[in-house]
N, C-alpha and C positions, 0 to 999 in steps of 0.2 A: 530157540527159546531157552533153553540151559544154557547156551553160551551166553549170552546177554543174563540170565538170573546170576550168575555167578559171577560177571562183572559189576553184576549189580552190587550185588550182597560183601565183594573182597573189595569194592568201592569204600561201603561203610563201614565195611571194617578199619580200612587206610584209615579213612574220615575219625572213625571214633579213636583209635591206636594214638593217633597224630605222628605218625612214622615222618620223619624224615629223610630224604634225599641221601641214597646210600647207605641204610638200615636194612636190616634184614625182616623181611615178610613170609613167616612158617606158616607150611598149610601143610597139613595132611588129611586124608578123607579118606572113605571108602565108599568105590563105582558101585560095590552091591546094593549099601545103606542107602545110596544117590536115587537109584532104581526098585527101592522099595525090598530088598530083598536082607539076605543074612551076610556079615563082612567075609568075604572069601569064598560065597557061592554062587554070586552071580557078575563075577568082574565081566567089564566091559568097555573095551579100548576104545568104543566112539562115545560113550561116555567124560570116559574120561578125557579123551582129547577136548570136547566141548567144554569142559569144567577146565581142563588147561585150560586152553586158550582164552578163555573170561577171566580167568583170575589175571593170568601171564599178561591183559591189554591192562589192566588196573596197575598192577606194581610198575608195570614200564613207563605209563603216564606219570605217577609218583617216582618215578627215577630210582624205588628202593630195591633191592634183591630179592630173588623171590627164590625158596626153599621148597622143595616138595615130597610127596612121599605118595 
């Protein structure tokens, strides 16, 4: 379900930005804020992999670069 929300969500973002093809796509977040919690006290690497991986299938559809943090 977070992987798919967050393709959802970096979808309309593309959509709204109107990024083109070889633009660069910043995204930074924090796993804690993701998970309800305070930034730096509840990281969580399968979090985060699922929020990877949703944004990472939306910019690679849009062909633009994708930046992260």
């Amino acid at each position: 379900k977070l992987e798919q929300d967050a393709y959802e969500a970096a979808c309309e973002i593309l959509e709204i930005a109107n990024l083109k093809k070889g633009q660069l796509f910043v995204v930074g977040c924090s796993t804690s804020e993701i998970i309800g919690g305070m930034i730096g006290k509840s990281s969580s690497p399968e979090t985060a992999n699922a929020v990877f991986s949703g944004i990472y299938r939306a910019a690679k559809e849009r062909e633009v670069y994708l930046a992260t943090q």
